[in-house]
The first five atom37 places (N, CA, C, CB, O) and aatype in JSON, in Angstrom:
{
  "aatype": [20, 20, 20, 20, 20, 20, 20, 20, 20, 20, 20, 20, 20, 20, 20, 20, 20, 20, 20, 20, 20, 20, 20, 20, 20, 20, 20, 20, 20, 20, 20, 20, 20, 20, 20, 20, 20, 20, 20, 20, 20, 20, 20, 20, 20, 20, 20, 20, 20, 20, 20, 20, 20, 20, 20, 20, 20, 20, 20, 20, 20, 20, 20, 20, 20, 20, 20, 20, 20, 20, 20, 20, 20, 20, 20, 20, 20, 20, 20, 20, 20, 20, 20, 20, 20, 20, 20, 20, 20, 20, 20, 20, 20, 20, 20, 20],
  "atom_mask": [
    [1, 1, 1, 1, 1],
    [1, 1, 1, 1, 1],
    [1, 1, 1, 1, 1],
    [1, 1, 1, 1, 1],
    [1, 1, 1, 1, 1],
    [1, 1, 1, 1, 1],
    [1, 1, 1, 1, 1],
    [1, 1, 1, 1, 1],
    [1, 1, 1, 1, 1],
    [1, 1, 1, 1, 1],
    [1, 1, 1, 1, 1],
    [1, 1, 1, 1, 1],
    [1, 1, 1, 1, 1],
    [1, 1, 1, 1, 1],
    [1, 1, 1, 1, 1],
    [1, 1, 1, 1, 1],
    [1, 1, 1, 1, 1],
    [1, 1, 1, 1, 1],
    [1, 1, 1, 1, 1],
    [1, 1, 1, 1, 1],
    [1, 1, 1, 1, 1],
    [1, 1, 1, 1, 1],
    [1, 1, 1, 1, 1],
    [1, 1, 1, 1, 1],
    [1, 1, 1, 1, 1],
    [1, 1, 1, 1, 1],
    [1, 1, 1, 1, 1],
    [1, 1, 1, 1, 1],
    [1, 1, 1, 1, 1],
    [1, 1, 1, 1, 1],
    [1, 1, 1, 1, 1],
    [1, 1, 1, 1, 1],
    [1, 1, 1, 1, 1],
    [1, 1, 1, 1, 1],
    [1, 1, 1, 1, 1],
    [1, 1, 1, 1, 1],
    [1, 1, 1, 1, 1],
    [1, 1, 1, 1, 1],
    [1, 1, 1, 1, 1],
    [1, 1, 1, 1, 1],
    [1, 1, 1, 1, 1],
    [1, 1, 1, 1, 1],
    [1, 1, 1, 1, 1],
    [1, 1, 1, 1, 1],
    [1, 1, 1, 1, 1],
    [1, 1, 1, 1, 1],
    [1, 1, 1, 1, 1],
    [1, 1, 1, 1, 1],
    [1, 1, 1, 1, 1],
    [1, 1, 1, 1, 1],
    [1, 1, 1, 1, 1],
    [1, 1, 1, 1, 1],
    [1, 1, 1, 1, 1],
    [1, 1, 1, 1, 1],
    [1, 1, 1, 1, 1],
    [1, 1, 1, 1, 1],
    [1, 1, 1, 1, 1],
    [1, 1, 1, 1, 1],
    [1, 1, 1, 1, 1],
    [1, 1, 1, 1, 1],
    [1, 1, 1, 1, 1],
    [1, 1, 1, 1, 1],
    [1, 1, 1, 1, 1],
    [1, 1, 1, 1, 1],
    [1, 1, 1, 1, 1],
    [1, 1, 1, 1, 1],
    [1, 1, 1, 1, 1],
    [1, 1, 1, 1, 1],
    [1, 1, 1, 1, 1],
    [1, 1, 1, 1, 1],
    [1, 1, 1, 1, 1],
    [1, 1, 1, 1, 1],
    [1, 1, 1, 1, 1],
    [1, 1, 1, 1, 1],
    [1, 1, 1, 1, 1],
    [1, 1, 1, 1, 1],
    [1, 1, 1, 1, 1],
    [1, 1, 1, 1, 1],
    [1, 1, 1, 1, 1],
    [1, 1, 1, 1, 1],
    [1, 1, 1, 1, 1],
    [1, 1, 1, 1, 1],
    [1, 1, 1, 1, 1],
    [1, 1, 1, 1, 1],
    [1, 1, 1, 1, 1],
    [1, 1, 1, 1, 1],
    [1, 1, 1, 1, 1],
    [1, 1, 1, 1, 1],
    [1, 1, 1, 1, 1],
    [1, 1, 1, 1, 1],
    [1, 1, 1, 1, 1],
    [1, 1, 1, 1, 1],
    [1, 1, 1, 1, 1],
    [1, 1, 1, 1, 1],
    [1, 1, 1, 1, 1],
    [1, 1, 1, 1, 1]
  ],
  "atom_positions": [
    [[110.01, 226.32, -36.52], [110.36, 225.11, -37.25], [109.35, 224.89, -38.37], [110.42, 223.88, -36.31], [108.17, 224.63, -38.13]],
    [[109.92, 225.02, -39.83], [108.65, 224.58, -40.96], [108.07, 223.31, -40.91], [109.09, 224.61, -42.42], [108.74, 222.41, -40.4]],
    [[107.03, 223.06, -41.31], [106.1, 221.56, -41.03], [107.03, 221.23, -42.56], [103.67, 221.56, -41.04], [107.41, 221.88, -43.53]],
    [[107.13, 219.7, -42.04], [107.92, 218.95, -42.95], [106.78, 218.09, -43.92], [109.02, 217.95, -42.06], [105.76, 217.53, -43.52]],
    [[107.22, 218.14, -45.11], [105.84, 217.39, -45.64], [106.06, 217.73, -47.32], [104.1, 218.21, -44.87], [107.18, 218.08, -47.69]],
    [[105.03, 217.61, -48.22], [104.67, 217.73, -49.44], [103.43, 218.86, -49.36], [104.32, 216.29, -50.02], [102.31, 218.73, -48.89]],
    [[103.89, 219.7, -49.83], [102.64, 221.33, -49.41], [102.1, 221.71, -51.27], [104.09, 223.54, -48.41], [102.46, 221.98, -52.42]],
    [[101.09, 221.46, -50.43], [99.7, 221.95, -52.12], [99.43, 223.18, -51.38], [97.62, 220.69, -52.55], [99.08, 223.36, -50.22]],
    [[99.66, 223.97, -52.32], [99.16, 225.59, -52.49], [98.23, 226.0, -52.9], [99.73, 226.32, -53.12], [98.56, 226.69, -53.86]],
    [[97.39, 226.02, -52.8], [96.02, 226.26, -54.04], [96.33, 227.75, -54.14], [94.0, 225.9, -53.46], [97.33, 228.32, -53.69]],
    [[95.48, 228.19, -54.69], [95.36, 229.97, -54.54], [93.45, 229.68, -55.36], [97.15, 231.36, -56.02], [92.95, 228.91, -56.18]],
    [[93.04, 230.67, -54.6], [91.53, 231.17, -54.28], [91.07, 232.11, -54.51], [91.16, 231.23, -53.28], [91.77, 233.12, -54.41]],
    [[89.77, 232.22, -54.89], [89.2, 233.82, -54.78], [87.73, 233.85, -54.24], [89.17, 234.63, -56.37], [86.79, 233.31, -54.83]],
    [[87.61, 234.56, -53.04], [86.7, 234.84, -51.94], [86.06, 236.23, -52.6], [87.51, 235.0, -50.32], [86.57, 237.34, -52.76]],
    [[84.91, 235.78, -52.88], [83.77, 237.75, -53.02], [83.57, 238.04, -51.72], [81.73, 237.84, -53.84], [83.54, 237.41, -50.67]],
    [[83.38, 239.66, -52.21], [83.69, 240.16, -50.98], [82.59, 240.07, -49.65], [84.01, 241.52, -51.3], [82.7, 240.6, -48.54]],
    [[81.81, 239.45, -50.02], [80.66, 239.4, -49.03], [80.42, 238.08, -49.03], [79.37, 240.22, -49.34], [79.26, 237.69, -48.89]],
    [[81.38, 237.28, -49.17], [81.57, 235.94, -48.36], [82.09, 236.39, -46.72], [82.87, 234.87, -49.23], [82.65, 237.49, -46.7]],
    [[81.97, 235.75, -45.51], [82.13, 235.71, -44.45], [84.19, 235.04, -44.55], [80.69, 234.77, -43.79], [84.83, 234.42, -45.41]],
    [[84.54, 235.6, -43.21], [85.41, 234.77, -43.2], [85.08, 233.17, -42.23], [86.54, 235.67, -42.76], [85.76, 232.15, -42.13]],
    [[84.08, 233.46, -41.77], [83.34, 231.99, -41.5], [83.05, 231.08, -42.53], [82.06, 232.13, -40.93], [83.34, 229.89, -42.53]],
    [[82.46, 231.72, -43.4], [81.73, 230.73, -44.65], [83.52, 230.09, -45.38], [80.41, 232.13, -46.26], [83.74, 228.9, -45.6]],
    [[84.13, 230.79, -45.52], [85.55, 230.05, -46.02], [86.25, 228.96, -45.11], [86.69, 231.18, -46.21], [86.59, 227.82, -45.43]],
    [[86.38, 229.58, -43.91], [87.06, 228.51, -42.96], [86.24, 227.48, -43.35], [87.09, 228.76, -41.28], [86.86, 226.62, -43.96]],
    [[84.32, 227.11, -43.14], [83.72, 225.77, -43.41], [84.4, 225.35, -44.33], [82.36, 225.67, -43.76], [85.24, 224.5, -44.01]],
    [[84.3, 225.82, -46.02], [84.39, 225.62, -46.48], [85.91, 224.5, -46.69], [83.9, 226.52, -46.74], [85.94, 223.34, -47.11]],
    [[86.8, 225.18, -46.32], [87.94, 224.67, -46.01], [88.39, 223.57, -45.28], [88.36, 225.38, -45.63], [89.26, 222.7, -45.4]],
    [[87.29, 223.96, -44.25], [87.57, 222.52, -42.74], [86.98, 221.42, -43.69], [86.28, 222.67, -40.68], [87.62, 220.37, -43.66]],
    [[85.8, 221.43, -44.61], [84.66, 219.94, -44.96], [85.53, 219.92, -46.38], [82.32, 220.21, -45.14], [85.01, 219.12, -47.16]],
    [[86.52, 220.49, -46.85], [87.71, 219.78, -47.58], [88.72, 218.69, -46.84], [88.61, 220.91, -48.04], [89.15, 217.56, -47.06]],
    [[88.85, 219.77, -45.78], [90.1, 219.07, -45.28], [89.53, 217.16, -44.58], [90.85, 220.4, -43.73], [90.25, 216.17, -44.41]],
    [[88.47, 217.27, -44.42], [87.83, 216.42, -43.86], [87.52, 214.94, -44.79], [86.69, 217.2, -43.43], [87.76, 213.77, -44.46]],
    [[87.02, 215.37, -45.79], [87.38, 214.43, -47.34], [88.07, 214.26, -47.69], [87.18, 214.54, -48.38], [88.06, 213.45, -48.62]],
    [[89.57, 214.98, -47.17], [91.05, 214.55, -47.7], [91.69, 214.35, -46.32], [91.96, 215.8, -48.72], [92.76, 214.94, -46.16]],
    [[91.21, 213.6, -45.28], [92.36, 213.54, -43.88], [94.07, 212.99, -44.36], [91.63, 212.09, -42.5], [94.97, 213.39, -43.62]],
    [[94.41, 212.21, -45.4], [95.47, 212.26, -45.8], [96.27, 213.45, -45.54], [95.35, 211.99, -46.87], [97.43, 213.12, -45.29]],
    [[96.13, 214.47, -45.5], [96.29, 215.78, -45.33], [96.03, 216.65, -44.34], [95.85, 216.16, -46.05], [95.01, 216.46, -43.68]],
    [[97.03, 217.98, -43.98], [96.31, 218.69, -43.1], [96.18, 220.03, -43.44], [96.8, 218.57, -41.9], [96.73, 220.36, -44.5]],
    [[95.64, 220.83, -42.85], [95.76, 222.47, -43.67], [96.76, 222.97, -42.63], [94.06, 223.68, -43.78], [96.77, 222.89, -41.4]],
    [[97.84, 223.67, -43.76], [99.09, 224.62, -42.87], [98.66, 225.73, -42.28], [100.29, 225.21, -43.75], [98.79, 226.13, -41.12]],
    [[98.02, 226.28, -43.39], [97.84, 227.4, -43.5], [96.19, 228.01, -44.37], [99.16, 227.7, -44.12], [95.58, 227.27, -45.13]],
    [[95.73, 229.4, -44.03], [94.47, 229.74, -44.73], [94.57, 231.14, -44.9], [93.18, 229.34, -43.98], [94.64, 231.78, -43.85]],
    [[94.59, 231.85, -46.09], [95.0, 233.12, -45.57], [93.94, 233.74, -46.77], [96.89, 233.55, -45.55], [93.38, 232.95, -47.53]],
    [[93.77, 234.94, -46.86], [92.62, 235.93, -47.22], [93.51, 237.3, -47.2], [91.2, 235.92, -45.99], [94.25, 237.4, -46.23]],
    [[93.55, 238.26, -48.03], [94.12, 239.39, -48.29], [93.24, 239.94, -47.88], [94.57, 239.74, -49.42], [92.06, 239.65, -48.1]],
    [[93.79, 241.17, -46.94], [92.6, 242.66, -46.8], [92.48, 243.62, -47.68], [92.84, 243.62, -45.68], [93.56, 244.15, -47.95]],
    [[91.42, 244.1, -48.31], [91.31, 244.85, -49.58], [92.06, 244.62, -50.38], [91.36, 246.0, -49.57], [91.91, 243.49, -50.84]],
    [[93.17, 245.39, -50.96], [94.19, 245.22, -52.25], [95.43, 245.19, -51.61], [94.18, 246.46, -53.44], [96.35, 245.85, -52.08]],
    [[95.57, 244.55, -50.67], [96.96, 244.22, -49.94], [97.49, 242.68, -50.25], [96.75, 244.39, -48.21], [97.82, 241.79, -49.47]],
    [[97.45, 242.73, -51.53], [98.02, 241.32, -51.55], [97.61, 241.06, -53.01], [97.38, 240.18, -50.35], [96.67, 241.57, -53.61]],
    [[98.59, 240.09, -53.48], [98.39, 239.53, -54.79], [96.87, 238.87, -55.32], [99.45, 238.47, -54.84], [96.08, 238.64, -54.4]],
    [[96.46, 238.58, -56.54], [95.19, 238.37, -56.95], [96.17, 237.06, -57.21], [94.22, 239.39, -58.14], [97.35, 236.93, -57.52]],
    [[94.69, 235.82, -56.82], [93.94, 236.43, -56.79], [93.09, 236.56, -55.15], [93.41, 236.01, -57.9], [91.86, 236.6, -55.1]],
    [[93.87, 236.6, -54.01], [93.44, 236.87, -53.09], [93.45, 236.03, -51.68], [92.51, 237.11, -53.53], [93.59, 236.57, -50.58]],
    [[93.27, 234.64, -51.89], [93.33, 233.74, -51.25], [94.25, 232.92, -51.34], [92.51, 233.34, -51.28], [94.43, 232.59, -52.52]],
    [[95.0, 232.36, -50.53], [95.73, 231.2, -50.79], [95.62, 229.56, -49.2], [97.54, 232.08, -51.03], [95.95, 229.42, -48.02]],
    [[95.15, 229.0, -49.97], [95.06, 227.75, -48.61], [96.45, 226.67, -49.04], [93.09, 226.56, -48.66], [96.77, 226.4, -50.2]],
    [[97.09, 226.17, -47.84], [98.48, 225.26, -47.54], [97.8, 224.72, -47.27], [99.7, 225.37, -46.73], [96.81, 225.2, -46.72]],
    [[98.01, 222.94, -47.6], [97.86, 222.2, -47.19], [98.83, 221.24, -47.0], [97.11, 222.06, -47.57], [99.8, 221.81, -47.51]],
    [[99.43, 219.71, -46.46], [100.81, 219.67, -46.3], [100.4, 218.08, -45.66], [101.68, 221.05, -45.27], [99.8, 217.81, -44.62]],
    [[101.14, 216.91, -47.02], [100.78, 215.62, -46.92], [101.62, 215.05, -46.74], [100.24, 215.11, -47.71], [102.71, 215.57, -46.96]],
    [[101.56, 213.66, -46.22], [103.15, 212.77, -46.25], [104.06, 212.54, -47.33], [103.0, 211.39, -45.95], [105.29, 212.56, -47.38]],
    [[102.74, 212.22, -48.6], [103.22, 211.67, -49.67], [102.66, 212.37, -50.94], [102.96, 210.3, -49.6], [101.64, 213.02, -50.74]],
    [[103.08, 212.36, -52.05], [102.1, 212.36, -53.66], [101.53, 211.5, -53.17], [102.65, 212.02, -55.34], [100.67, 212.11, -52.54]],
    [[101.29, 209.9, -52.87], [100.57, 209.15, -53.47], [99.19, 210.37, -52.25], [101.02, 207.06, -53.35], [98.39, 211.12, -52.8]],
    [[99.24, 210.29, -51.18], [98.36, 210.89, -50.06], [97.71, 212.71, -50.52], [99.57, 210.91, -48.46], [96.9, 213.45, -49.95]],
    [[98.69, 212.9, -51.98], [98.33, 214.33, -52.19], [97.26, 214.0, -53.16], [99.54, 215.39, -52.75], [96.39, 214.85, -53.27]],
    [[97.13, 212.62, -54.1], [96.5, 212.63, -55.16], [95.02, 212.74, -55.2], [96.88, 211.67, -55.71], [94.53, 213.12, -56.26]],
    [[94.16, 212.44, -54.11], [93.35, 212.5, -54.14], [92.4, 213.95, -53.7], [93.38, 211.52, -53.74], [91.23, 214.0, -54.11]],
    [[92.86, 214.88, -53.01], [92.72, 216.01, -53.48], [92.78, 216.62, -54.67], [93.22, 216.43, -53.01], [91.86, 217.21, -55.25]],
    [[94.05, 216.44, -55.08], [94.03, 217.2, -56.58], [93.56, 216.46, -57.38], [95.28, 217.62, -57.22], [94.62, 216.68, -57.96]],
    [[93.07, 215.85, -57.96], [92.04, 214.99, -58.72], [90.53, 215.25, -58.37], [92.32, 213.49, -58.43], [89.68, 215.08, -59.25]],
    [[90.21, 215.62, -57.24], [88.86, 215.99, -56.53], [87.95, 217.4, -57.52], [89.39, 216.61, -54.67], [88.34, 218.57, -57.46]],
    [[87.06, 217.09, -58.14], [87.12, 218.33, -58.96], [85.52, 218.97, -57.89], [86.94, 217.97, -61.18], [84.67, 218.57, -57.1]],
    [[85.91, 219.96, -58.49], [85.54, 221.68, -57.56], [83.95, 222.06, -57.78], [86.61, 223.36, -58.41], [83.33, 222.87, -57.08]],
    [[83.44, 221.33, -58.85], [82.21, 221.66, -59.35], [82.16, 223.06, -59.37], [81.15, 221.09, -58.62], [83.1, 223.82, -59.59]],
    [[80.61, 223.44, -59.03], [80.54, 225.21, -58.43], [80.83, 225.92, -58.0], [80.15, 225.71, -57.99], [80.55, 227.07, -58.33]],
    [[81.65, 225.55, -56.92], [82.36, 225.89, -55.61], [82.89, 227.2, -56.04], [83.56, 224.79, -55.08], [83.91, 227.38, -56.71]],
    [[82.0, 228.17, -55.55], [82.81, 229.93, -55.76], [84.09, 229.7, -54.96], [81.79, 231.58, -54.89], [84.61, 230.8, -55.11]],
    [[84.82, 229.09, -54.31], [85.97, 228.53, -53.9], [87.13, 228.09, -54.38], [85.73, 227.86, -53.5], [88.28, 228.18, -53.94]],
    [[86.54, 227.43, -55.69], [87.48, 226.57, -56.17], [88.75, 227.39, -56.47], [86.95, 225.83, -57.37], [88.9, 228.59, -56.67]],
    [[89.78, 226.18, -56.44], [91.42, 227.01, -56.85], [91.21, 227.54, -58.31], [93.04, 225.74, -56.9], [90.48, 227.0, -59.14]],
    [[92.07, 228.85, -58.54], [92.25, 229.45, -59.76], [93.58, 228.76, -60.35], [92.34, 231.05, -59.61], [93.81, 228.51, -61.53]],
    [[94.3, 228.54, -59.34], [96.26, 228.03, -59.61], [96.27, 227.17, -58.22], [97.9, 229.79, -59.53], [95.66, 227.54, -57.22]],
    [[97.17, 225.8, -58.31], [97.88, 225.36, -57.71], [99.15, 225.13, -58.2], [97.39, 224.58, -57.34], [99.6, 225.14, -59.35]],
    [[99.81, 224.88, -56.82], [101.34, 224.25, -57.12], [101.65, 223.26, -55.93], [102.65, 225.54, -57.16], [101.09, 223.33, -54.83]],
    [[102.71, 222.23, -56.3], [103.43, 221.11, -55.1], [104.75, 222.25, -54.77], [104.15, 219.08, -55.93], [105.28, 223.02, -55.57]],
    [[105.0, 222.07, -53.44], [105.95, 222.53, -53.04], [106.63, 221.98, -52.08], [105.75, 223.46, -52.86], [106.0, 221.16, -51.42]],
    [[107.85, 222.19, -51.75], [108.89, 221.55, -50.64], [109.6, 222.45, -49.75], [110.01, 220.79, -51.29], [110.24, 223.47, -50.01]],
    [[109.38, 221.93, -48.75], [110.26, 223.02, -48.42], [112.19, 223.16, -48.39], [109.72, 223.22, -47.11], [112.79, 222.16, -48.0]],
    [[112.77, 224.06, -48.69], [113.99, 224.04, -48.71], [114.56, 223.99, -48.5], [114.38, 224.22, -48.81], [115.12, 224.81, -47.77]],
    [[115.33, 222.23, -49.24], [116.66, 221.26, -48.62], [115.87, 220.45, -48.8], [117.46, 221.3, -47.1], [116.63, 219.51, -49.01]],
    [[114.8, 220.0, -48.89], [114.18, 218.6, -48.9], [113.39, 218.65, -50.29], [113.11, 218.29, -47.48], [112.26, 218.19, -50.48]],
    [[114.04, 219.16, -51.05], [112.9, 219.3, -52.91], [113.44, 217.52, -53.37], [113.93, 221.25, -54.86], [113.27, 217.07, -54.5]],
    [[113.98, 216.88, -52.43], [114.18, 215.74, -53.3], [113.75, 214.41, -52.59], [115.67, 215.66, -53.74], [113.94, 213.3, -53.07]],
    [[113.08, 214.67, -51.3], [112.42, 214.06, -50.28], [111.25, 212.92, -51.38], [111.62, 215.45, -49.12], [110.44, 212.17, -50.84]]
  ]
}
């Protein structure tokens, strides 16, 4: 069953000698400043098995008004930060 909701996509890029520990933190003490929200999903490509730029984190809110404050949140330094986001719906409900 897909989680029903308003889903921010970020897409990411992890060097390669980041941990996959050091990302999950990274990810959880987001998700934690935005509880409006929850994370769907966290995913990391193995070597060149996957589109650049490599990372992509779901996250999945009640509302825009509950999405806005994430995406407005800016990234500073963060070797983390999103390269691309997008809002997404899932399909049959793009008008929710």
């Amino acid at each position: 069953m897909p989680v029903e909701g308003l889903h921010l996509v970020e897409f990411y890029c992890a060097a390669d000698a980041m941990s996959d520990e050091e990302i999950r933190r990274h990810f959880a003490e987001r998700g934690r400043k935005h509880s409006a929200g929850r994370p769907s999903a966290l995913l990391r490509r193995v070597g060149l098995l996957g589109p650049d730029p490599g990372g992509i984190a779901i996250w999945t809110f009640p509302s825009y008004a509950g999405m806005e404050g994430m995406a407005r949140n800016p990234h500073g330094e963060s070797p983390l930060k999103p390269t691309a986001a997008g809002l997404y719906r899932n399909v049959g409900q793009e008008s929710i």
